[in-house]
N, C-alpha and C positions, 0 to 999 in steps of 0.2 A: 585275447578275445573277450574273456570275462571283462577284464577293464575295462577296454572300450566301450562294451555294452553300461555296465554301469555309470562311468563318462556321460554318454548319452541319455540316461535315465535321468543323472541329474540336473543335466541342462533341459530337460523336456520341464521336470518337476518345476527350476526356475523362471520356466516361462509362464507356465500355470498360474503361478505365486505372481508374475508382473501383470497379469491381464485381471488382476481380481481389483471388482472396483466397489466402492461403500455407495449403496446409493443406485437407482439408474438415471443414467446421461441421456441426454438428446446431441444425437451429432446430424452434420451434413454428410448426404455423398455428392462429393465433388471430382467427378472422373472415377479413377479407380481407387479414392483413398477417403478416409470416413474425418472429418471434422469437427474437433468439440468446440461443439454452438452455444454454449449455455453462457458462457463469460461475453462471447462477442456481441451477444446479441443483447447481454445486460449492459457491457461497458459502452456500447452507442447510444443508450438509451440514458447513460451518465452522463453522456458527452453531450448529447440534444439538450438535457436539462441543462448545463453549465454554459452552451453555447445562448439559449432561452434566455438564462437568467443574466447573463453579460449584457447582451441586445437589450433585453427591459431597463435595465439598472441604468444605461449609458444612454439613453435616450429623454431628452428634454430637461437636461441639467437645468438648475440657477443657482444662481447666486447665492439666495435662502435657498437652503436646502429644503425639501417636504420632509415629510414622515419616510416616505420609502428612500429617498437621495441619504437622508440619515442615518438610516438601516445599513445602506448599501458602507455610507461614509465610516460608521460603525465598525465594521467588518475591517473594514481595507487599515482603520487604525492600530484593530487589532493584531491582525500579521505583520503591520509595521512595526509595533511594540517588542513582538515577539521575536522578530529579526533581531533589532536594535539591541534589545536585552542580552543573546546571546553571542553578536559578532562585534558588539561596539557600535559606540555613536558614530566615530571616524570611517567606518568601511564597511556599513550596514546597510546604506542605500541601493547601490547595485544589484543587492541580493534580496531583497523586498518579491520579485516577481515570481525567484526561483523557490520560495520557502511559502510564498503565495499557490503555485501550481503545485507543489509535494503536500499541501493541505487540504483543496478543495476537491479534486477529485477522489482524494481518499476518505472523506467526509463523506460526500455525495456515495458512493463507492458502498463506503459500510452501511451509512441509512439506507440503502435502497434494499437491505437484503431482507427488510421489516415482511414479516409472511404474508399478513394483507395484503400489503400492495400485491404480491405475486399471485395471490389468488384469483386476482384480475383477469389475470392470462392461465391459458391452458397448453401444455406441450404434448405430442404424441408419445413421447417418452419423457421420465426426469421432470423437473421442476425447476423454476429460476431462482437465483440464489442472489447475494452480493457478490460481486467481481475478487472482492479481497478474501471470499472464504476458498479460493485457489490460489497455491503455492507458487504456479507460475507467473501468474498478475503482480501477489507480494515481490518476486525476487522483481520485474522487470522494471515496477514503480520505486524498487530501492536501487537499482542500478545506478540512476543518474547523482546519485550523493555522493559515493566514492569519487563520481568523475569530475561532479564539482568542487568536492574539499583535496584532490589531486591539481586541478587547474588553479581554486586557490591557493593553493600550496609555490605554487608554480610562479606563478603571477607576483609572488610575494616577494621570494626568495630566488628565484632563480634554478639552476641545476644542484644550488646547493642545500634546496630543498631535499634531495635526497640522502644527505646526512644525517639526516635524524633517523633510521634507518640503523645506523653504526654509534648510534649515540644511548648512553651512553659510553658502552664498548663495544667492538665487531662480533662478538661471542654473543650479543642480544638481537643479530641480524635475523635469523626465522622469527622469534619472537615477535620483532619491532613488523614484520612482513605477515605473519599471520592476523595479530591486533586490527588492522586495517581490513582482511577476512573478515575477522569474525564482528565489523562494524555491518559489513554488508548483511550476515548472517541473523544480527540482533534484530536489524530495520526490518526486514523481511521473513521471516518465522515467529518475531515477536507477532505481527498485525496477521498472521494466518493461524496463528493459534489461537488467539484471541478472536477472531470473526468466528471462525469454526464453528469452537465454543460456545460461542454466546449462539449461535440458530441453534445449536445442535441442543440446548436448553431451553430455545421457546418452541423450537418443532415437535420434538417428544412429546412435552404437554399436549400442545394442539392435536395429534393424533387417539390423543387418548382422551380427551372433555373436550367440553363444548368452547367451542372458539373464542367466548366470552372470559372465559375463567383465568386464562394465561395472559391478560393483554397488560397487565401489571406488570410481568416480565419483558413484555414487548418493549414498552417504557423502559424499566431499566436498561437493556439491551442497547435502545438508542440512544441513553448517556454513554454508554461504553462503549460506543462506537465513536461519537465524537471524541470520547477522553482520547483510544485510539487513534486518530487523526491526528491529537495533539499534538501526543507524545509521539507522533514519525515526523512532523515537522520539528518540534522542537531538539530531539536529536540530528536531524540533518542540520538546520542553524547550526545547534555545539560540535556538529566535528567540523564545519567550517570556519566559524569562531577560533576552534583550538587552534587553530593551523593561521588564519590571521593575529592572533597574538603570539604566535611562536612558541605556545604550548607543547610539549610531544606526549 
């Protein structure tokens, strides 16, 4: 009887300990169950801007390019390079779009989480953040790279793609199976640890001096969010790269 009473103490305690949050949230109630709002309602407002700036950018091309058609042409070379660099001259085009979309939302994504801008808006609970300083955002925007450098894999090699796997012996099999883990693991906890961090060093200030004092940091903040973007693109390119040169 004592057991089980303690049994249950602990699972009570464990529950205490899951429901503890850093911060207050704003959720929805949606029927009978509560909805955390704070990401959705920042990640549509990512997606407006991206959707905004596509429409602007693709509207009255020439020939000569202006100043913004350059900008835009700028840009689109750079992620071209940046593919190219990491997957090859020969099998780098295809993949131009996908290492173009694992960039730009998580660009947009980290700058937006800059405190001014949020100050704009007001919540009845919580404050709005960047999308990427939540752990489930980072895992769901790194989902798609394992499934693209598996279909590259695939696409390349056939079912004998999963030989490498037992290569170089069958004895590095969890090994060669968890490596691929912990690529998902790097994409997605590196860019949440790092957003985190970076608000959670320009909000402190801000709460404590005048809103002027900290925007130095803000600045830096929003290099390291871009460098952030970089490097989840540029690691998605190299684990697709490795797998079209038959790297393991």
């Amino acid at each position: 009887m004592y057991s089980a009473q303690s049994s249950i103490s602990k699972l009570t305690n464990l529950c205490e300990i899951s429901s503890v949050e850093v911060g207050q949230h704003f959720y929805w109630q949606i029927g009978g169950f509560q909805v955390y709002a704070q990401v959705p309602i920042t990640f549509r407002i990512v997606i407006a801007i991206l959707l905004g700036s596509a429409t602007l950018a693709t509207q009255n091309l020439q020939t000569i390019p202006t100043s913004g058609q350059n900008f835009v042409e700028y840009i689109l070379e750079f992620i071209r390079d940046l593919t190219r660099t990491q997957i090859g001259e020969e099998e780098y085009r295809p993949w131009v779009p996908f290492i173009g979309t694992m960039f730009f939302p998580t660009f947009v994504s980290n700058w937006s989480g800059a405190p001014l801008f949020w100050r704009i808006f007001e919540l009845p609970h919580g404050e709005l953040a960047a999308p990427t300083n939540d752990i489930n955002t980072t895992v769901a925007s790194a989902l798609p790279t394992p499934v693209a450098y598996f279909y590259a894999g695939l696409r390349k090699k056939g079912l004998s793609y999963s030989g490498k796997y037992i290569q170089p012996t069958p004895i590095l099999l969890p090994i060669n199976i968890l490596e691929d883990f912990t690529k998902l693991l790097s994409l997605s906890f590196r860019l949440f640890g790092n957003i985190l961090a970076d608000e959670l060093v320009v909000v402190v200030p801000i709460s404590l001096v005048p809103l002027v004092v900290p925007i130095p940091m803000m600045f830096s903040g929003l290099f390291t969010s871009a460098i952030q973007a970089l490097i989840s693109a540029t690691l998605a390119a190299a684990y697709i790269g490795e797998l079209m040169e038959g790297h393991h």
